[in-house]
C-alpha positions in Angstrom: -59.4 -50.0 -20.7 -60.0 -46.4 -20.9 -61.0 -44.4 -23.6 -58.3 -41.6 -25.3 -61.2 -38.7 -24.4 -62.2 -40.5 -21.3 -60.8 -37.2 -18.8 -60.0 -40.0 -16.7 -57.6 -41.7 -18.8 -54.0 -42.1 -17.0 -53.3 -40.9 -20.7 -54.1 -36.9 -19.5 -51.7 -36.8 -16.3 -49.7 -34.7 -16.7 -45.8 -36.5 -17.2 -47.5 -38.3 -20.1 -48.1 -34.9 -21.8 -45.7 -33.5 -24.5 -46.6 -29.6 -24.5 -46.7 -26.9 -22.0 -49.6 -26.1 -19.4 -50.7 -22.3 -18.5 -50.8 -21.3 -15.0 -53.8 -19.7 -13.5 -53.4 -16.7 -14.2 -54.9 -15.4 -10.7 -51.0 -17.2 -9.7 -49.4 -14.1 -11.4 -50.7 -11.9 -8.4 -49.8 -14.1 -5.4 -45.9 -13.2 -5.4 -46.8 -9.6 -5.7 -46.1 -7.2 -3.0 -49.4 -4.7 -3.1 -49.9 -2.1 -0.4 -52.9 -0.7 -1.5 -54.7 -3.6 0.5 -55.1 -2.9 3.5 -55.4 -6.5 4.3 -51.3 -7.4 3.8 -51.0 -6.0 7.4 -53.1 -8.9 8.6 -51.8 -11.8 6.1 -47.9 -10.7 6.5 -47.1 -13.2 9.8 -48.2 -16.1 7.4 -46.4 -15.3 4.4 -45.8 -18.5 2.7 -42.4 -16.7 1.4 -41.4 -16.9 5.2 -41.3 -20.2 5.4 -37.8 -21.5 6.4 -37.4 -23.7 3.0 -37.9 -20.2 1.3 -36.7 -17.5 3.1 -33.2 -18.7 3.7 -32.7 -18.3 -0.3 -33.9 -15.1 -0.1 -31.9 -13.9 3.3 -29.4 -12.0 1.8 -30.8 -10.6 -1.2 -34.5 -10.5 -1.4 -36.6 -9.5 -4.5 -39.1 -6.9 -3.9 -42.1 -8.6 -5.8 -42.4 -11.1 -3.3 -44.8 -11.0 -0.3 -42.3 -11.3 2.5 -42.1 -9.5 6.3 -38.9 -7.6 5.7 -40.6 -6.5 1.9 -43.8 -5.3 4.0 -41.8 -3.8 6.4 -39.3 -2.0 4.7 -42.0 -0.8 1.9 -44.0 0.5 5.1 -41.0 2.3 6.6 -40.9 4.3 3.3 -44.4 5.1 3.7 -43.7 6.2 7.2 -42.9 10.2 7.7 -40.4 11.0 10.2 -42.9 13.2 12.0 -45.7 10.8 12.1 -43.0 8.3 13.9 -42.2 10.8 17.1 -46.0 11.4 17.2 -46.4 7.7 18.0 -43.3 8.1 20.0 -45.1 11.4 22.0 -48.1 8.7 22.2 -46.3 6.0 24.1 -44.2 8.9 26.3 -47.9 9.8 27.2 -49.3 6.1 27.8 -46.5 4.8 28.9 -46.8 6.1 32.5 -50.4 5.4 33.5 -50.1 1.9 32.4 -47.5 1.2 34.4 -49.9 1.7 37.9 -51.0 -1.9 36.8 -47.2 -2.8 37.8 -47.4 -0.5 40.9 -50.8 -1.9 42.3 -49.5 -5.4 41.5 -46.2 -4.8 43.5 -48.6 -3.7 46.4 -50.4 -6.8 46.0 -47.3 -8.4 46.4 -45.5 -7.0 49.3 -48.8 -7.4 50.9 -47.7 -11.4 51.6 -44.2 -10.1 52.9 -45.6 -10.6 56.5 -47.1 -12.9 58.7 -47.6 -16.7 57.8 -46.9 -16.6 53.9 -43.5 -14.3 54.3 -41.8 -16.9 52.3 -43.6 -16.1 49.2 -44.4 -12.7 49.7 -40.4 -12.3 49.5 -40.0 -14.8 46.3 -42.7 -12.5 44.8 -41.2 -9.5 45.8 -37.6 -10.1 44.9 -38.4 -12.5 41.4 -42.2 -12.3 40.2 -42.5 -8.9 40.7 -39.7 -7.5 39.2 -39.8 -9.5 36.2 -43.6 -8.2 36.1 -42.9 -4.7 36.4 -39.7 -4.6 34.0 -42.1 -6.1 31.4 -44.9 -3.4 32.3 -42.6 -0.5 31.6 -41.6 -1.3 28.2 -44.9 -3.0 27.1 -45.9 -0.1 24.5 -42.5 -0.4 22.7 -42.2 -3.6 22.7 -45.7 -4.1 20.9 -44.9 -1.4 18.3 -41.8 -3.3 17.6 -43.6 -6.6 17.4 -46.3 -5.6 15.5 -45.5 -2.7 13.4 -41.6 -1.7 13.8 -41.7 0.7 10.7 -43.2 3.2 13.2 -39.6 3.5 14.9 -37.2 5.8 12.5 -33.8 5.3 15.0 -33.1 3.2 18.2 -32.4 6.9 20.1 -36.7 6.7 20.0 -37.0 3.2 21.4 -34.5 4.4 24.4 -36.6 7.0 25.0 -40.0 5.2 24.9 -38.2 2.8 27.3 -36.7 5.4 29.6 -40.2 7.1 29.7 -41.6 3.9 31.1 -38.8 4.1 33.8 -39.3 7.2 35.2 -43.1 7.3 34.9 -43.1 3.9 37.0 -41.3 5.7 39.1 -42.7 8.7 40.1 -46.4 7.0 40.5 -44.9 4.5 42.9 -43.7 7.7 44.7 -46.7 9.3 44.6 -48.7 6.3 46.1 -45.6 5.7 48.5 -45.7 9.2 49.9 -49.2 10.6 49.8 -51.2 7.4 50.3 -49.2 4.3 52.3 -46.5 6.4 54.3 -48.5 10.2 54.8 -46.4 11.2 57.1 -42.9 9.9 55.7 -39.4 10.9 57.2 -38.0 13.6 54.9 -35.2 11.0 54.2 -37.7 8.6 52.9 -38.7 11.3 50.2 -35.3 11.4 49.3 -34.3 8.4 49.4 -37.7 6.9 46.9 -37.0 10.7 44.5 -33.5 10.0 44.3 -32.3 6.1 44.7 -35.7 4.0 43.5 -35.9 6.7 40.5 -32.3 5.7 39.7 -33.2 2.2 40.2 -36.1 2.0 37.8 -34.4 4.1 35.3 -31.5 1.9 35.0 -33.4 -1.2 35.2 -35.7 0.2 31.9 -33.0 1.6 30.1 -31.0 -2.4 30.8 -34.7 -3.6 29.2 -34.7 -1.0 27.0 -30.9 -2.0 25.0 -33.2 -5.3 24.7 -35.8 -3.8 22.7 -33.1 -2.1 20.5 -31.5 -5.7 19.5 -34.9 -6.3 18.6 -35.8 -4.0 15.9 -31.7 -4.4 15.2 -32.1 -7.8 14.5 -35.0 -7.5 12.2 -33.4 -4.9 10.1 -30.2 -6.7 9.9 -31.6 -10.0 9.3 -34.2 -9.4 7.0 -36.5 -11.3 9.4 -39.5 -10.9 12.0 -38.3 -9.3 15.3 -37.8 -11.7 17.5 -38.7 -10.6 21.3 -36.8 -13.5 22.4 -33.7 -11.4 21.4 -34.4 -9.1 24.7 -35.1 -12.0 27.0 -31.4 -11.5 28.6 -31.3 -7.9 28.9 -34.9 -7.9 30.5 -34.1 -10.8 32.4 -30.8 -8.8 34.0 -33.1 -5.8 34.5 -35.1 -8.1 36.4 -32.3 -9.5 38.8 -30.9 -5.9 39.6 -34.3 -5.1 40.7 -34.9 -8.0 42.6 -31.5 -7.4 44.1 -32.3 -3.9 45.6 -36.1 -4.9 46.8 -33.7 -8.1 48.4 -31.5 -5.4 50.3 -34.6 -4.1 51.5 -36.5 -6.5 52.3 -33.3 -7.6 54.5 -32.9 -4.0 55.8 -36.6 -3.6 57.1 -37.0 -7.5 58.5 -33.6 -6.6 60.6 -35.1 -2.6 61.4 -32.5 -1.4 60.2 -32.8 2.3 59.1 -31.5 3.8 55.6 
């Protein structure tokens, strides 16, 4: 038998007590949404507020003390100047292009296997794995703003633009090596055909990618939620099968000679 004072009495847990306990009061803080530390940026993807038991009350209407993503985010977006969002917009138009010579270099590397013994999977490469690689490579500076921080996009007209930017840039440094380092001394209707179809090609391709990106940071907004990159997967997977149609109809083209 145990004593009344003994603290480990079954007489002090707590359903056998008749008055009120105080919280911690370091508890008062946790539900709290402060900006002035720096360190919510890191802590926001594990908000326990997120959870799914939780955030489901909270979907539609969400109180702003508590320490959720959309909370974060939105308080953020405030904080966010219009100009300072096109400057990080003029960043990724100026990035955007030399990162996407990784994607050019790795299609060389590809249609490198096109011939000879391997042909097989140089043209499964050429016409599935490199597409998908190359549509990813071209929006891969958007898509991690919109991940990571998509306060820093004011209007979906800016993620069209980051994503058309990848486009075009892919394209004219593909053209560049094309012309002036693997074909020199290319047919004038070569150079037009690379300036004027692939350019439309990669363009339309992005921009397909791009309307992907745009459900993303949609869907956040809209849903109160995370973004989701999984809500692009079909736009940049058909991105990925129009370009892996046309490098197809090429790769048929040159393997019968013909001419275009």
């Amino acid at each position: 038998m145990t004593r009344p004072n003994d603290p480990h009495s079954v007489e002090h847990e707590p359903h056998f007590q008749r008055r009120l306990f105080e919280t911690d009061p370091s508890e008062d803080t946790v539900d709290r949404l402060d900006l002035s530390d720096q360190t919510v940026d890191q802590s926001v993807n594990h908000t326990v507020w997120d959870e799914p038991g939780l955030a489901n009350r909270y979907t539609q209407n969400q109180p702003e003390s508590l320490f959720t993503y959309y909370n974060w985010m939105n308080a953020r977006a405030q904080q966010t100047s219009l100009a300072f969002s096109w400057g990080i917009v003029a960043l990724i138009l100026l990035f955007t292009g030399p990162l996407s010579i990784i994607g050019t270099l790795l299609e060389q590397a590809l249609n490198s296997f096109s011939v000879g013994p391997r042909a097989f999977a140089g043209i499964l490469t050429v016409t599935v794995i490199g597409p998908v690689v190359e549509e990813a490579m071209k929006i891969f500076l958007a898509a991690w703003i919109i991940e990571t921080r998509p306060y820093l996009f004011k209007s979906t007209s800016q993620i069209i633009i980051c994503a058309l930017a990848g486009g075009l840039g892919f394209a004219a440094i593909e053209n560049v090596m094309y012309l002036y380092v693997y074909i020199p001394n290319a047919p004038d209707s070569l150079w037009l055909w690379r300036w004027t179809i692939c350019v439309a090609l990669h363009t339309i391709c992005t921009l397909i990618a791009g309307i992907g990106l745009v459900q993303i940071w949609k869907n956040a907004w809209k849903q109160k939620r995370k973004p989701q990159l999984a809500d692009a997967a079909p736009w940049i997977i058909a991105a990925a099968i129009v370009h892996g149609l046309y490098n197809a109809t090429v790769t048929i083209l040159e393997l019968t000679s013909k001419t275009f």
